[in-house]
TORKE-769504 format. One record per residue (C-alpha): residue in one letter; x, y, z. Coordinates in steps of 0.2 Angstrom, whole numbers, m for minus. Each point is the difference from the previous one (the first is absolute). Layout:
+--------+-------+-------+-------+
! residu !    c1 !    c2 !    c3 !
+--------+-------+-------+-------+
!      a !     X !     Y !     Z !
...
+--------+-------+-------+-------+
This chain:
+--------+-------+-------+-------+
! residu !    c1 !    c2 !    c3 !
+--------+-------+-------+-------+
!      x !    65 !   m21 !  m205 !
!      x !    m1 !     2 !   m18 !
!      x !   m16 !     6 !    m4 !
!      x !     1 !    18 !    m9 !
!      x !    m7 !    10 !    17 !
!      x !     9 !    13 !     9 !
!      x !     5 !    m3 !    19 !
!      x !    m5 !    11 !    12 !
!      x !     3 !    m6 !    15 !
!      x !     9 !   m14 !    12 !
!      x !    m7 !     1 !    18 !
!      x !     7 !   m13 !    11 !
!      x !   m13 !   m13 !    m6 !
!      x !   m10 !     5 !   m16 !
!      x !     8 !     8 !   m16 !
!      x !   m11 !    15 !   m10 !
!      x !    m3 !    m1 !   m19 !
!      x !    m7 !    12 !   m13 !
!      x !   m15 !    m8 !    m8 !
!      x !    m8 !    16 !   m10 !
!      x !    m6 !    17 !     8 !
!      x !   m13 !   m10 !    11 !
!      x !     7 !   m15 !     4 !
!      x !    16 !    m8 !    10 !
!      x !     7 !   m17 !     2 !
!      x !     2 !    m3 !    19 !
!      x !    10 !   m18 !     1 !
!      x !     6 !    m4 !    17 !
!      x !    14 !   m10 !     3 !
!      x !     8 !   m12 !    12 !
!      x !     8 !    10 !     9 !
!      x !     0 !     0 !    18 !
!      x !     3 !    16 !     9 !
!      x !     0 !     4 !    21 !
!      x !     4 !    13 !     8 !
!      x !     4 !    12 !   m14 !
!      x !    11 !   m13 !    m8 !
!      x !    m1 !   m13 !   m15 !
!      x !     9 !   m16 !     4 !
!      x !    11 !    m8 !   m16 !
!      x !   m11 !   m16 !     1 !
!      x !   m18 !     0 !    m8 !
!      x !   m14 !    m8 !     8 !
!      x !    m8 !   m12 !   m13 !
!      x !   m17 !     2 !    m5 !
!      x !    m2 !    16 !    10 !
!      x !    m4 !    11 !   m14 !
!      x !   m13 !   m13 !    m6 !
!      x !    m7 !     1 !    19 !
!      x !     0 !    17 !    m3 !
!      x !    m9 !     2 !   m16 !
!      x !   m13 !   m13 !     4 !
!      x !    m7 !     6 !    19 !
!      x !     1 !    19 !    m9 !
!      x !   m12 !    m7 !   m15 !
!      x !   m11 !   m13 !    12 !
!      x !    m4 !    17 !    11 !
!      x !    m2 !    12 !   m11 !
!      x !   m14 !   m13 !    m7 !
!      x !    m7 !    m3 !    17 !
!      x !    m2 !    21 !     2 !
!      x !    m3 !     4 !   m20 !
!      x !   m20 !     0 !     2 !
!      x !     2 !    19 !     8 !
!      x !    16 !     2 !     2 !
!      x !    11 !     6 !   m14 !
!      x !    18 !    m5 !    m3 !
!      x !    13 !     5 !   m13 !
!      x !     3 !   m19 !    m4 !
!      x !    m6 !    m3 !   m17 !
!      x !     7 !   m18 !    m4 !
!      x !    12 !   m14 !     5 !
!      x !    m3 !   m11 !   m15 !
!      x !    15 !    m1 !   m12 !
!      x !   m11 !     0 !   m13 !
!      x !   m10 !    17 !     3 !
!      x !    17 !     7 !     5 !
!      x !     7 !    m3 !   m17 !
!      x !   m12 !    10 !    m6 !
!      x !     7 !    15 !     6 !
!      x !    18 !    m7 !     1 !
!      x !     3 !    m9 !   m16 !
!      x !    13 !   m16 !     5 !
!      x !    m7 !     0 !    16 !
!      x !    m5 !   m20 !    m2 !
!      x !    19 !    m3 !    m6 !
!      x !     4 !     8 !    17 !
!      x !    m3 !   m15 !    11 !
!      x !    11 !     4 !    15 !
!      x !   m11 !    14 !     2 !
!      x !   m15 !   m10 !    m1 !
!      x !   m12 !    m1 !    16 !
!      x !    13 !    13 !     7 !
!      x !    m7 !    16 !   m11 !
!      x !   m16 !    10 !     2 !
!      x !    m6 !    12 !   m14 !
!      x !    m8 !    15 !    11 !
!      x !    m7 !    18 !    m4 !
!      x !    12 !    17 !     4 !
!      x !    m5 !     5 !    17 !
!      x !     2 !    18 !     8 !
!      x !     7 !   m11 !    14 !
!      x !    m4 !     9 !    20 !
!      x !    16 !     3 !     6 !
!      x !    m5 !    m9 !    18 !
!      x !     3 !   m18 !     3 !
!      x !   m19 !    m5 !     7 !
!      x !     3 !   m12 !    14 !
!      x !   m13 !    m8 !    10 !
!      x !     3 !   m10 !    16 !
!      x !   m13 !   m10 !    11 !
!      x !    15 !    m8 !    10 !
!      x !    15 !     7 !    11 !
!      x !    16 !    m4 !   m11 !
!      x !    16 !     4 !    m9 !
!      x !     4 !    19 !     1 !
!      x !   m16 !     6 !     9 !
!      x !     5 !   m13 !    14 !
!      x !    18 !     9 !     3 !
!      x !   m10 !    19 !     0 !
!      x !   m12 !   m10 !    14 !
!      x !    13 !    m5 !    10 !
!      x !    10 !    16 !    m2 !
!      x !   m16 !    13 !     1 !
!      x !   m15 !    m8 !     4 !
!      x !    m7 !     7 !   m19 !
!      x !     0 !    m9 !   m16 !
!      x !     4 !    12 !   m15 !
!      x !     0 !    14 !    13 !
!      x !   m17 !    m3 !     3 !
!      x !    m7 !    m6 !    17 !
!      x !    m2 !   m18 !     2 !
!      x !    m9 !    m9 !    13 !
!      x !    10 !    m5 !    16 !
!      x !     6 !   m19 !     6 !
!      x !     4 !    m5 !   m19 !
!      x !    11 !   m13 !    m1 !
!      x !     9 !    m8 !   m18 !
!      x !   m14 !    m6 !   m10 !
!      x !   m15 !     7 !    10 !
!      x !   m15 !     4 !   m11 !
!      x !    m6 !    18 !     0 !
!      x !   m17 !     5 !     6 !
!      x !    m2 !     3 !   m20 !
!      x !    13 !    m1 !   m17 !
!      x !     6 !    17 !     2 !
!      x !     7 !    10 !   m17 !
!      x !    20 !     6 !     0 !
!      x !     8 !     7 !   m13 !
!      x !    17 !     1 !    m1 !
!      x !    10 !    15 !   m12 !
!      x !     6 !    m8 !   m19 !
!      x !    20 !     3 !     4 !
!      x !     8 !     2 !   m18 !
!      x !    16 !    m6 !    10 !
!      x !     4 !    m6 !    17 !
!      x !   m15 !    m7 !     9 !
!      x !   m18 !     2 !    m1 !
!      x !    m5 !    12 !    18 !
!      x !   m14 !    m5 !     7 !
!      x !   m14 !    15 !     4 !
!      x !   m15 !     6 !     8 !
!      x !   m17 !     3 !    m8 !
!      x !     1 !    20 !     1 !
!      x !    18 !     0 !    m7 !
!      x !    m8 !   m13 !   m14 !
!      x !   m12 !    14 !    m5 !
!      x !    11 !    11 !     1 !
!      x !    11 !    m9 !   m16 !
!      x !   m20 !    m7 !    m9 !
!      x !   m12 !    13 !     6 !
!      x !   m12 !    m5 !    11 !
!      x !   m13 !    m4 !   m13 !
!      x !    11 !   m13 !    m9 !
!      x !     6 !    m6 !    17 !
!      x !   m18 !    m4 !     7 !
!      x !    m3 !    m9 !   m18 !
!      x !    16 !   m12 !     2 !
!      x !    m5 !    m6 !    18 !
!      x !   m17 !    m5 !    m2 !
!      x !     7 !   m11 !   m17 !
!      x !    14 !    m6 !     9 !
!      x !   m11 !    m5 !    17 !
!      x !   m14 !    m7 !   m11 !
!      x !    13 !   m12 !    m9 !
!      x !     8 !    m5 !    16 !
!      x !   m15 !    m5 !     7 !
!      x !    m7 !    m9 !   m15 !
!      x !    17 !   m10 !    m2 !
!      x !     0 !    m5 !    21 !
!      x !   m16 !    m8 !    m4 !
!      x !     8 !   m10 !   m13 !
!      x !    17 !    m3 !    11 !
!      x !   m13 !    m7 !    14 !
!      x !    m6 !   m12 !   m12 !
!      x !    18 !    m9 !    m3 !
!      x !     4 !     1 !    18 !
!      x !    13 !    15 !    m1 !
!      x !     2 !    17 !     7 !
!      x !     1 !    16 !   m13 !
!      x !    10 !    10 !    15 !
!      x !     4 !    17 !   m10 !
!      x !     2 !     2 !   m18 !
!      x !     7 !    14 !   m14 !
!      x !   m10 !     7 !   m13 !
!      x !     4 !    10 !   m17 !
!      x !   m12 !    12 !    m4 !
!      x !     0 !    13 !   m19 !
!      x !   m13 !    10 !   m10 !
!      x !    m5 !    m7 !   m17 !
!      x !   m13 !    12 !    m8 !
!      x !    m2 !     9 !    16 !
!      x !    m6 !   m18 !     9 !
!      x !    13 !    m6 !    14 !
!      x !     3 !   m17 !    m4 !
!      x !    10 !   m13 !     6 !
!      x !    18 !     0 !    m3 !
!      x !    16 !   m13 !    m2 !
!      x !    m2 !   m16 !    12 !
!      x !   m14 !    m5 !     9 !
!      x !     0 !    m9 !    16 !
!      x !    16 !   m11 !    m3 !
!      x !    14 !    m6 !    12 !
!      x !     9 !    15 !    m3 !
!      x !   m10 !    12 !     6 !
!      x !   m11 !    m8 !    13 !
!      x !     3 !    m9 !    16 !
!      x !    m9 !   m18 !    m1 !
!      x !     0 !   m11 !    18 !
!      x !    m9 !   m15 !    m1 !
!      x !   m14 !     2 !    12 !
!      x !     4 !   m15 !    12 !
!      x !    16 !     6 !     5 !
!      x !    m1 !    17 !     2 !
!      x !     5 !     3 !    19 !
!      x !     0 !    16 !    11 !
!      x !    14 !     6 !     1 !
!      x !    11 !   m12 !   m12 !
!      x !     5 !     2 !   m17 !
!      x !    m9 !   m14 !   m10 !
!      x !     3 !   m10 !   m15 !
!      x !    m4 !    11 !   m16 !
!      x !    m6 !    m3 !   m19 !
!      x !    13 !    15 !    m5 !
!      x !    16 !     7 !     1 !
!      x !     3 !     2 !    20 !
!      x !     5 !   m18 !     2 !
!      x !    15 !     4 !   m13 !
!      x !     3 !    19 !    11 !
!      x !     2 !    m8 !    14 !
!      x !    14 !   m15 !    m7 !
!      x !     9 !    16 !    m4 !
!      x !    m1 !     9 !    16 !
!      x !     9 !   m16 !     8 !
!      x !    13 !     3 !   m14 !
!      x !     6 !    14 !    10 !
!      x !     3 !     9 !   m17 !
!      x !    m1 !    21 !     1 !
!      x !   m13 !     1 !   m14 !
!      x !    11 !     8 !   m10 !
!      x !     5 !    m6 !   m19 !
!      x !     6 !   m13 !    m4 !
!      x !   m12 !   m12 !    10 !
!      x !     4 !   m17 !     6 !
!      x !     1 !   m16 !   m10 !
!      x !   m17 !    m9 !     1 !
!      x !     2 !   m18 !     2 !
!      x !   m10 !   m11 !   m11 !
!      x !   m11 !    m8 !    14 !
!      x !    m7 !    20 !     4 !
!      x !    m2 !     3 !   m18 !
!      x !   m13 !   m16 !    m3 !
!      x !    m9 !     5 !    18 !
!      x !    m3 !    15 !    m6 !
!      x !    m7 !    m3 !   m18 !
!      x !   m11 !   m15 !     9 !
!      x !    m6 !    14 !    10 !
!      x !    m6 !    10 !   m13 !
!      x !    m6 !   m13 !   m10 !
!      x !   m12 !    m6 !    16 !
!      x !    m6 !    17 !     2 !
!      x !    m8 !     3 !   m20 !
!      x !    m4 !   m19 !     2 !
!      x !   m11 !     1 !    16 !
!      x !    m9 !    17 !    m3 !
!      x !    m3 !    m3 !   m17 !
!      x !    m5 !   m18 !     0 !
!      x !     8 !    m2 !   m16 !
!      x !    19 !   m10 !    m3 !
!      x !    14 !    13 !    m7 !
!      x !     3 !   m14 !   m12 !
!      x !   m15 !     7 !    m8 !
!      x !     5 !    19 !    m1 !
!      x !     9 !     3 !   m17 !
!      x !    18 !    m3 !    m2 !
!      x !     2 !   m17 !     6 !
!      x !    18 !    m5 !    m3 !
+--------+-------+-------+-------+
């Protein structure tokens, strides 16, 4: 990039910029990370899919919910980041968003038995060492979403953790605020998810302070922080067709490969799955083509 603003940062998907002493340039990539690892192919389009589920709800919420996004248009970005127009890669890829005294949990919210919380079941009987209902089987709803954060891991992997130990990192006070946000925007987005046929089965959210309000934070509701099933095949007991990355997870399992650096090859054919996956899941919630979205090639 050569646009005059200090990097940051390089997560395993998005890249940090230095906008001025309130603002940050958040672009995400498309990159393609699992389980702790970025693969050497990018997905195309993926940063676009990012970008544009964040901003579609973000303005679904923005009514009472605050959020740390202030624009996606290249055009209000270049305000605060002359050159950003001559920047076209980055276009439909970057989002202009306000500093944020960031909570150090990851906010997770699960109406459905899956992923990591599935291998604790089967293990413990608890999810997130909390007690779960008994008979649960892979994809079984619970009685009600239920709120589990997980630990922000600077290195290694994120640890996932109870409520008393959350409060223990957030203070109660901040903890209790962060779960009735992240429960209410679960349930609000299920709805929509109902609508288009599909199954919202858990999802991640970001959450910061700007001004002393919390706010939303980073991505919102995307393929790489939720769990999307499409409603008519969702099975008890049988891992289902998904809208995000667990379809490409699972090609790697069979790989047989350690999940240690350097990953596997990713041939072609996985590579297009996967980007028409993503691609489906903005297209289908939003009811909007990614053909739309800025940066169209």
């Amino acid at each position: 990039m050569s646009l005059d603003l200090a990097h940051l940062y390089s997560g395993k998907v998005r890249d940090l910029y230095e906008v001025d002493d309130e603002h940050l340039l958040m672009v995400a990539s498309d990159r393609l990370s699992a389980f702790d690892v970025v693969m050497n192919e990018p997905i195309p389009n993926k940063g676009r899919v990012l970008t544009a589920l964040t901003y579609y709800w973000t303005h679904q919420f923005e009514v009472d919910v605050p959020s740390a996004l202030v624009s996606c248009d290249p055009e209000v970005i270049e305000g605060f980041a002359p050159g950003f127009r001559e920047e076209t890669p980055l276009h439909g890829r970057a989002m202009l968003v306000r500093r944020a005294e960031m909570l150090p949990l990851e906010c997770i919210v699960r109406a459905r038995l899956a992923g990591q919380a599935f291998d604790e079941y089967v293990e413990t009987g608890t999810v997130h060492h909390m007690p779960a209902p008994a008979g649960l089987r892979l994809t079984d709803a619970f009685p009600e979403p239920i709120f589990t954060p997980s630990t922000k891991a600077t290195s290694g992997h994120d640890l996932n953790i109870d409520l008393v130990a959350a409060s223990e990192i957030i203070g109660a006070e901040r903890l209790a605020q962060a779960q009735a946000l992240c429960l209410d925007l679960f349930a609000r987005a299920a709805v929509k998810f109902d609508e288009v046929g599909l199954v919202l089965a858990d999802t991640k959210f970001e959450l910061g302070f700007v001004d002393g309000q919390l706010v939303v934070c980073d991505e919102v509701i995307t393929p790489d922080s939720s769990r999307i099933w499409p409603a008519d095949q969702v099975r008890s007991g049988e891992t289902p067709p998904a809208f995000d990355k667990q379809p490409f997870r699972d090609w790697l399992t069979a790989q047989r490969w350690n999940r240690i650096p350097p990953p596997p090859r990713v041939p072609y054919s996985i590579i297009a799955e996967t980007s028409s996956r993503y691609v489906a899941a903005y297209e289908r919630v939003s009811g909007k083509s990614l053909d739309d979205w800025y940066g169209r090639e």
